[in-house]
N, C-alpha and C positions, 0 to 999 in steps of 0.2 A: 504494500500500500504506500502510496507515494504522494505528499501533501502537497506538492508541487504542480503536479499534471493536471494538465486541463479538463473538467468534463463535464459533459452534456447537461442540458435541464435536465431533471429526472421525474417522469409523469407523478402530480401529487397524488397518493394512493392513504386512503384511510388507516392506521394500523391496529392489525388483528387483536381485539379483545379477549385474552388467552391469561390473563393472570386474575389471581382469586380478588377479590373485594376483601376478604374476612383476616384478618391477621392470620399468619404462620402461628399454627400448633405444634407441641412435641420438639420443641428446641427451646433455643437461646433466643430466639430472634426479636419476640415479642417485648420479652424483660429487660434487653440489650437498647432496643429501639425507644422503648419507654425511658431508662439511665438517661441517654444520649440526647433526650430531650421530643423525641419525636412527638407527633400529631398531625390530626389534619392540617392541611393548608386553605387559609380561610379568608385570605383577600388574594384574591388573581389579579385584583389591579395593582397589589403592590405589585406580585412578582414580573408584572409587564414593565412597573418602573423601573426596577431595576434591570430588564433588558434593554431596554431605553438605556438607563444610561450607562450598560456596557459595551453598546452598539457607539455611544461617544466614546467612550474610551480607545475603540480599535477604530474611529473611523478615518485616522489620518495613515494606518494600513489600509484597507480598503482602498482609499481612495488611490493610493499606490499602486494595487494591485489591478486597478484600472485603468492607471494610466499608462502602463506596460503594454497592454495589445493596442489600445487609441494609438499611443506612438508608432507602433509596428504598422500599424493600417495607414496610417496616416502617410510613412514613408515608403510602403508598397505604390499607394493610391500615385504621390508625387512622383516616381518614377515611372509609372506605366504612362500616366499624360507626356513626362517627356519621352519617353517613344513613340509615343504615338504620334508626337509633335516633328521628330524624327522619321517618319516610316519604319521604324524597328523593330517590330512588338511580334515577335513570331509567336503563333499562335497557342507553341508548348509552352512558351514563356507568363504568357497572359494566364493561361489553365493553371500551372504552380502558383499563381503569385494569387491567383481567387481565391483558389483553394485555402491558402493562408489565411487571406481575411475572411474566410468562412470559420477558418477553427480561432480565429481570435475573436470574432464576434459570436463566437459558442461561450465563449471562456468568459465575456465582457456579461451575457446572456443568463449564464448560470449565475455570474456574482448577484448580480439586480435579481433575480427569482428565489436564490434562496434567502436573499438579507429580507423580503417581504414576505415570504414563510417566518423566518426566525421573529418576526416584529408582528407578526399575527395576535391580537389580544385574544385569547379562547380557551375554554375551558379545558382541561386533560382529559382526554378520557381514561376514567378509575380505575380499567381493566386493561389496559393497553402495554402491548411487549413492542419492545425495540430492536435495532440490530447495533448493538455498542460500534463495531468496527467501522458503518458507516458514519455512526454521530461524529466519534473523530475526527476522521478525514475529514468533513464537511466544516468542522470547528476550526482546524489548521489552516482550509481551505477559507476561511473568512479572516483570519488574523497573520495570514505571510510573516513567521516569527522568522524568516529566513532575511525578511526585509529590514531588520532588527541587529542582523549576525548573529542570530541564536540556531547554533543548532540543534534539530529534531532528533533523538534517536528514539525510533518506534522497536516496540518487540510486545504484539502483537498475537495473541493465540488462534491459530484458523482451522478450523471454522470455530468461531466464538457462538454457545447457544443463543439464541433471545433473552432477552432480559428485562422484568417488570420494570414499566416506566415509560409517560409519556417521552416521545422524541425530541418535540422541539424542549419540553422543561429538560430534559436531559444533557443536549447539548448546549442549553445556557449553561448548566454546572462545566463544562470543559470548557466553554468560553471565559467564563468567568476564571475557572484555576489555572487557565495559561496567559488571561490577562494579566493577572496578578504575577506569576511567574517573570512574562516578558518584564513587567514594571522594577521588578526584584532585581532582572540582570542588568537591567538599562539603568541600576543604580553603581555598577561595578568600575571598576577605574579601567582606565581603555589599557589594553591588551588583557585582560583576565578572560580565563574561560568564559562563553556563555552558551549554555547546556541545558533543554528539557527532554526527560525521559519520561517515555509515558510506553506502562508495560500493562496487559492486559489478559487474565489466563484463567478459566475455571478452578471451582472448589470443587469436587464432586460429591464430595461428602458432607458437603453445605449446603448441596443446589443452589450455588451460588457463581457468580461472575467477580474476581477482586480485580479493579484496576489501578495503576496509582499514575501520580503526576509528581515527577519528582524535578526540581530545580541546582544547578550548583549557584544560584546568588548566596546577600550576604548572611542569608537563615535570622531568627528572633530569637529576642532574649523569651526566656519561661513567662515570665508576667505577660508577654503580650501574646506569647502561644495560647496560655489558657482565656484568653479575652477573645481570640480571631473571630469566632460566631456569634459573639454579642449582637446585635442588632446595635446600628450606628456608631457601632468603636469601627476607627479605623487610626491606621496612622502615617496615612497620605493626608498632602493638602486639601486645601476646602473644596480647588477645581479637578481634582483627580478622582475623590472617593467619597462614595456617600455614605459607609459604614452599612449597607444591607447587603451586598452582594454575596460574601461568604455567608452570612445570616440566611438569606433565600436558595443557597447553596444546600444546608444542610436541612433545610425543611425539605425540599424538590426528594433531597436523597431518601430522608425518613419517608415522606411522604411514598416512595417507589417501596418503601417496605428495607429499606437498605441501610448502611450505617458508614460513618464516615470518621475517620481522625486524622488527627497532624504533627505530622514528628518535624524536628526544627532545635536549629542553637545557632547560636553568632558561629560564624565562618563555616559552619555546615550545610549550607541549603535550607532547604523544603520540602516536606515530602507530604503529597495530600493520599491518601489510601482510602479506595471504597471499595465495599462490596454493596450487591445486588441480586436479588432473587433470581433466578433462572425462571423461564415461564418452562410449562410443563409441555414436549414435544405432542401428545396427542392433543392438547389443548391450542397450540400454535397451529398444526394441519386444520381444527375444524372450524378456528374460528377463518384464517384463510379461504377456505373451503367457502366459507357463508360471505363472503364479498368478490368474490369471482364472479 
């Protein structure tokens, strides 16, 4: 999987309502999720504010990442007129050179489609499974931490089961913990590594998905580890942070039935760790089955 490459709109498709409504029985899950603070999620307008305003945070990537094929088009476009102003343009020449602005205008195509999907205000639906390995990619694919000098290393389990949890509240939690990531490294003195690892791989004896999002920036002292989910602590400036983002972070996760913590110290990184219920394979084929 490659967060770099270009790819197509992808037809929007309902997804399969295949995980339980009812809390996990016969484990840890329940009484785990309960400690960690879990519950319903009970203002959906907040959590659109805070996608709002982590779409500002990333929007001068974006806008980056847009103006990379406009440029490419732009310089194909100027050079075909002067051929043609020439008599030059043979006609294999002209076919290469569409063809490019067809796949940069795929790439320009897909950003604008999925950043209006991602900025959708709408309810979750309760019962609804994901595919982790896409939300990813589509998450990197909106934030170019490449445009940054950070590099990605993926390590990835494939095939990854589904996993309870609406998509779009899903991949706000991976926007949000690689925004904060990029902000962590772009705090580093210039020539220092900057490094996000994000590793992905079943429990099976959890019925569970663990992923983590791990950073080499400047990592936090303990006082402000145990604070990160408070609702409105933050300790960015007034214009950078509104102190909900990791707070909506760990609601989204509880809410998916899931659990979340944070390992951290001065000059060690960041390490954010979740896991996620698995949806159940005969319950993924039927509910499939019922929107075909």
């Amino acid at each position: 999987m490659n967060p770099n490459t270009t790819r197509q709109n992808k037809p929007e498709t309902q997804e399969p309502a295949c995980c339980p409504t009812s809390e996990r029985k016969g484990d840890d899950w329940s009484e785990a999720r309960l400690q960690n603070g879990g519950g319903p999620l009970g203002d959906s307008d907040l959590v659109h504010a805070a996608r709002l305003a982590a779409l500002g945070q990333i929007a001068a990537g974006i806008a980056h990442e847009m103006n990379q094929p406009l440029a490419a088009i732009q310089m194909i476009v100027t050079s075909m007129l002067a051929d043609i102003e020439r008599g030059e343009l043979p006609i294999e020449r002209a076919q290469q050179w569409l063809n490019t602005v067809n796949e940069q205008i795929g790439r320009i195509s897909w950003i604008i489609g999925h950043l209006r999907s991602f900025m959708r205000n709408e309810e979750p639906e309760p019962r609804a499974c994901a595919a982790l390995g896409e939300i990813i990619e589509d998450a990197l694919g909106l934030l170019q931490m490449r445009s940054h000098g950070i590099s990605v290393e993926l390590d990835i389990e494939e095939p990854l089961p589904r996993v309870c949890g609406d998509a779009r509240r899903l991949e706000q939690v991976l926007v949000n913990l690689l925004s904060n990531a990029r902000d962590a490294l772009d705090a580093l003195p210039a020539g220092a590594p900057r490094l996000v690892r994000i590793r992905a791989h079943t429990h099976p004896e959890r019925d569970a998905v663990a992923f983590e999002v791990a950073d080499s920036g400047p990592g936090m002292p303990e006082a402000v580890r145990k604070r990160i989910f408070e609702p409105f602590f933050t300790t960015k400036g007034v214009s950078k942070g509104t102190g909900l983002g990791l707070s909506i972070v760990r609601t989204i996760v509880h809410d998916s039935g899931g659990l979340i913590v944070v390992e951290s110290a001065p000059g060690a990184g960041t390490t954010f760790r979740i896991e996620l219920p698995t949806a159940q394979p005969s319950s993924v084929e039927a509910a499939e089955e019922q929107i075909r």
